[in-house]
DONUKOL-535288 format. One line per 4 residues: number of its first residue (from 0); their letters; for each residue x, y, z of C-alpha. Coordinates in Angstrom, 2 decimals. Each point is the difference from the previous one (the first is absolute). Layout:
BEGIN
NUM = A = X/Y/Z  ... .
This chain:
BEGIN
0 = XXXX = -100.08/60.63/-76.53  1.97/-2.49/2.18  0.07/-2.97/-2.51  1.22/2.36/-3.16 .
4 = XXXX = 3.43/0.45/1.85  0.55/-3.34/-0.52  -0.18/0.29/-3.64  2.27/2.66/-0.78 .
8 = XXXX = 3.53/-2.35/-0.23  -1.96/-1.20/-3.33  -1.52/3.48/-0.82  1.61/0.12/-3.67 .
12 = XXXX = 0.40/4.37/-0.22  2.56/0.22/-2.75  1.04/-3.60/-1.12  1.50/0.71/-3.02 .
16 = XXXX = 3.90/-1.25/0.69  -0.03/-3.44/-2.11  -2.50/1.06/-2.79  -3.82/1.76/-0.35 .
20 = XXXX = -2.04/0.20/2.92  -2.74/-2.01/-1.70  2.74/-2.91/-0.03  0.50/0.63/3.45 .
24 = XXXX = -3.58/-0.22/0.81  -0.72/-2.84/-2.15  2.18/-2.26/2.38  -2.75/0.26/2.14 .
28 = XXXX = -2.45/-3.33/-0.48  -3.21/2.45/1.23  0.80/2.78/-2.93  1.06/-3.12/-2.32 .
32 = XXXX = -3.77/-1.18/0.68  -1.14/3.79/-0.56  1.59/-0.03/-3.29  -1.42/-3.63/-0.94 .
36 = XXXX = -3.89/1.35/0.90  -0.07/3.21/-1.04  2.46/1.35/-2.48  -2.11/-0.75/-2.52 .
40 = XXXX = -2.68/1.99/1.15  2.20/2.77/1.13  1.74/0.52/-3.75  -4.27/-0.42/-1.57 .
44 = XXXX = -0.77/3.05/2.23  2.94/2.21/-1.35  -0.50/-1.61/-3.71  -3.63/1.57/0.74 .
48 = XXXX = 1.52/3.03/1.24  2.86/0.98/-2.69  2.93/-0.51/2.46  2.90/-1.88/-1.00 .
52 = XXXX = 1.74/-1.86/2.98  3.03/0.82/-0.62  -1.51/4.14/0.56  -1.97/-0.70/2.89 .
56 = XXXX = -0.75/2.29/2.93  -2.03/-0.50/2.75  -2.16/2.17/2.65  -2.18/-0.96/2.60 .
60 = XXXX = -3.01/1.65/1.69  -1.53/-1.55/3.26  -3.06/1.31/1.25  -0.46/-0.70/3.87 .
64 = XXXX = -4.01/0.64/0.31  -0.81/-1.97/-3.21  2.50/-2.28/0.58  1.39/-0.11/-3.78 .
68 = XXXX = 3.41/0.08/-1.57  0.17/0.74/-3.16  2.82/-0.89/-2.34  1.02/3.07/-3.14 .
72 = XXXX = 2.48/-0.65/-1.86  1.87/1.78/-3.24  3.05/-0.43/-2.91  3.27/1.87/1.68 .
76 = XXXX = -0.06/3.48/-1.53  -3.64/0.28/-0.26  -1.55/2.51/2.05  -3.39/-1.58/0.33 .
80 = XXXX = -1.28/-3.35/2.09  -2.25/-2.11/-0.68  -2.58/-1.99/2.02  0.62/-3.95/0.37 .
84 = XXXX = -1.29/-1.07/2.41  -2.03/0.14/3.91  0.98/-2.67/2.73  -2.17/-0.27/3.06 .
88 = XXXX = 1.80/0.95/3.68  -1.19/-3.26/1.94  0.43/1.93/3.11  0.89/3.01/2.16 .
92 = XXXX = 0.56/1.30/3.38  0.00/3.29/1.83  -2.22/2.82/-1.96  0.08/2.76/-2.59 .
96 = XXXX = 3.02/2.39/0.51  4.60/-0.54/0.33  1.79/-1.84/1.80  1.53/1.48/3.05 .
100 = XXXX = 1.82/-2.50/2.30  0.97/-3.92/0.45  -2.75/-1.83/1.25  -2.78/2.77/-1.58 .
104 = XXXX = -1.75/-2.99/-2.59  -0.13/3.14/-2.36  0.99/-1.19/-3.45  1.69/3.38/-1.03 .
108 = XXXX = -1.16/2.38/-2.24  2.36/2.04/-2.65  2.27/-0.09/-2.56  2.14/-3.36/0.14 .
112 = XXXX = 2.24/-2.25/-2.27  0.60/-3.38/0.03  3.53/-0.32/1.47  0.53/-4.03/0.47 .
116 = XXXX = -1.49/-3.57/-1.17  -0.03/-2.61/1.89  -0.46/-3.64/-1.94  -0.69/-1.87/3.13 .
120 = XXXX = -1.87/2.48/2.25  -2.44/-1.38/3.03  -2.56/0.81/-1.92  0.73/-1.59/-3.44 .
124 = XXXX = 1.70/2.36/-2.08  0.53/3.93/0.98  0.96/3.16/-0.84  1.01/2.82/2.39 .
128 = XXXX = -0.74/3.77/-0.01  2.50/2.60/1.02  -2.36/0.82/3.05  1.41/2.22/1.76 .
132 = XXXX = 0.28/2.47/-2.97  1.25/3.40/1.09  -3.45/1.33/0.97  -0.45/-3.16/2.58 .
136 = XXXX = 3.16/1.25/1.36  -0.82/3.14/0.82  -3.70/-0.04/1.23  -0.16/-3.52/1.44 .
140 = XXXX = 1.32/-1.07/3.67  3.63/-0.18/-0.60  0.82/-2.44/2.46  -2.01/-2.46/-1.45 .
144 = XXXX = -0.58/0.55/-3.72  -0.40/-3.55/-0.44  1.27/-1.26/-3.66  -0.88/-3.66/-1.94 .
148 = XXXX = -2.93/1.14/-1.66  -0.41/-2.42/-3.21  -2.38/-0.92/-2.71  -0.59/-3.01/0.49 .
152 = XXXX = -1.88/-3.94/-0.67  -1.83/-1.85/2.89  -3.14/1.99/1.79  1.12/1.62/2.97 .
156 = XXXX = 1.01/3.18/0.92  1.25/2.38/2.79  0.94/3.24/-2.77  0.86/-2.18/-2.43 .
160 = XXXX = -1.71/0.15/-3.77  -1.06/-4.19/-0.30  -1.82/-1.13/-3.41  0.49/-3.69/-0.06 .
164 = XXXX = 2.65/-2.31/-0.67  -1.95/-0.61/-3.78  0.36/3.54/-0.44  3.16/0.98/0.97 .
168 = XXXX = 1.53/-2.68/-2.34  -1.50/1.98/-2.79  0.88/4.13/1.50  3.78/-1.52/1.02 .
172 = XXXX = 0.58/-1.13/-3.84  -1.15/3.20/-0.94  2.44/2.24/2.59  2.91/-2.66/-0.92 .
176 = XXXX = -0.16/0.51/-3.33  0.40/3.98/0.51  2.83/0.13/2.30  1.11/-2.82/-2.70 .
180 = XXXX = -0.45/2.52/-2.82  2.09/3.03/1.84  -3.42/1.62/2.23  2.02/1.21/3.11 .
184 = XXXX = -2.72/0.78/2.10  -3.46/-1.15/-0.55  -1.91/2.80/1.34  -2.82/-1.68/2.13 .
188 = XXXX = -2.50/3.05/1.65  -2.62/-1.00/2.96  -3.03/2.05/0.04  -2.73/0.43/3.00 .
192 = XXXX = -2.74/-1.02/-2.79  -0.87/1.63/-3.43  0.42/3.62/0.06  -2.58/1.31/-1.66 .
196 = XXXX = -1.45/3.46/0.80  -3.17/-2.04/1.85  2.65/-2.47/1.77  2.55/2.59/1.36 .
200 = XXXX = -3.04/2.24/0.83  -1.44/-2.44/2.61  3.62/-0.30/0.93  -0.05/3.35/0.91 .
204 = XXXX = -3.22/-0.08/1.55  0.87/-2.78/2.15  3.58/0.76/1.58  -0.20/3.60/-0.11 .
208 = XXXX = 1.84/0.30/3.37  2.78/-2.55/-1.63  2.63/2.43/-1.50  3.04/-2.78/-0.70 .
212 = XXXX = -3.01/-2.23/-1.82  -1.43/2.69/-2.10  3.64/1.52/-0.98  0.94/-3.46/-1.24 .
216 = XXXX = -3.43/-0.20/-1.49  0.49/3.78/-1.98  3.10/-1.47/-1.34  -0.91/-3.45/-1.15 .
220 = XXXX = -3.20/1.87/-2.13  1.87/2.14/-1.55  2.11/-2.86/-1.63  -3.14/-2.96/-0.20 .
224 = XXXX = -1.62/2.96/-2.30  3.29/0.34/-1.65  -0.01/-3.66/-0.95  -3.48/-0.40/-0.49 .
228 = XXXX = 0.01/2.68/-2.59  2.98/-0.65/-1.76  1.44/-3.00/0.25  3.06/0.95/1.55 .
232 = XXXX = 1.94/0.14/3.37  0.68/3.49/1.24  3.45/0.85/1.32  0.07/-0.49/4.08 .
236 = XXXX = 2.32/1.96/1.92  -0.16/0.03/3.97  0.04/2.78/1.69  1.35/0.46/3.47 .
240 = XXXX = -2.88/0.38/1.78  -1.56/-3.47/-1.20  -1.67/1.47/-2.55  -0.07/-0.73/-3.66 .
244 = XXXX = 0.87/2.24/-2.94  -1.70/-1.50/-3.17  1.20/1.34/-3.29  -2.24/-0.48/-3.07 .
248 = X = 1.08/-0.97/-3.17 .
């Protein structure tokens, strides 16, 4: 994680002092390129979709096994998301299951939000999670949480979520335009794989002696068969023994 410290001086959180935050952004000559290449597609997709851009809303899913992201978005005050679009996860490190501690190469696993943009990352453009969320805090190694997790171009990673520099042009657009439009938080949730009943069974199968794994795991279906059924995000509240309480609409 040693290079993203260097970043964070022109890690833009909340730059909305001297007008919108896609102004702000746009002073950037990588998201000025973003918006050259791929605004055009970006505004097709929604056309295709029914979602006006001045309405947009945003949510990310990122499966680690499968190594997919998948971008749902929606009209504020609709309930409902709708599919737009998968982009491939170039890479990964560590294996299925959270992050723990600094140094771990676990990308984590949970409910996140994107908390920061940064228009002239390391590794083209990137967007960081709010790893660690309050879960993280209580079950991982609290020395050494470890922090800087991002979305993010390039194709390296060390717990980082990388899908290209050609992609993340096109997934930052979408995420600017949403914090643009008034989305506070754009919920982003990172799942082991797809939990299905045959996925989380061979889960269960396989790290039956791995209690912290398969808790996490219990929660996470609970809400990837919320979604999957409906459409929409469940309520997450964190309860204080790491654990998740996931409300159903």
């Amino acid at each position: 994680m040693g290079k993203y410290l260097t970043v964070l001086v022109t890690l833009c959180l909340l730059a909305f002092t001297n007008g919108s935050f896609k102004t702000e952004q746009r002073r950037y000559s990588r998201v000025r390129t973003a918006y050259a290449e791929k605004e055009a597609n970006m505004k097709n997709m929604l056309l295709a979709n029914a979602i006006q851009l001045e309405q947009l809303e945003v949510y990310l899913r990122v499966f680690k096994a499968e190594q997919e992201l998948e971008l749902w978005a929606k009209n504020k005050g609709e309930q409902s998301y709708k599919f737009l679009k998968t982009y491939q996860v170039c890479q990964t490190s560590g294996s299925l299951g959270p992050k723990r501690k600094e140094g771990d190469l676990q990308i984590p696993e949970g409910f996140y939000h994107i908390d920061g943009f940064n228009p002239s990352s390391h590794y083209y453009l990137s967007m960081r999670l709010n790893y660690p969320n309050k879960s993280d805090q209580i079950l991982g190694y609290k020395p050494r949480l470890g922090n800087n997790i991002f979305i993010h171009g390039d194709c390296v990673t060390i717990g980082c979520v990388p899908i290209t520099d050609e992609y993340i042009k096109e997934l930052y657009l979408f995420c600017i335009e949403a914090k643009d439009k008034g989305q506070l938080k754009i919920p982003v949730s990172i799942y082991p794989c797809r939990l299905n009943k045959e996925n989380f069974a061979k889960l269960q199968k396989k790290y039956a002696e791995d209690e912290d794994k398969l808790n996490l795991w219990t929660d996470l279906k609970v809400s990837y068969q919320h979604f999957t059924q409906t459409k929409q995000l469940p309520t997450i509240t964190f309860l204080a023994n790491g654990r998740h309480k996931v409300g159903l609409n």
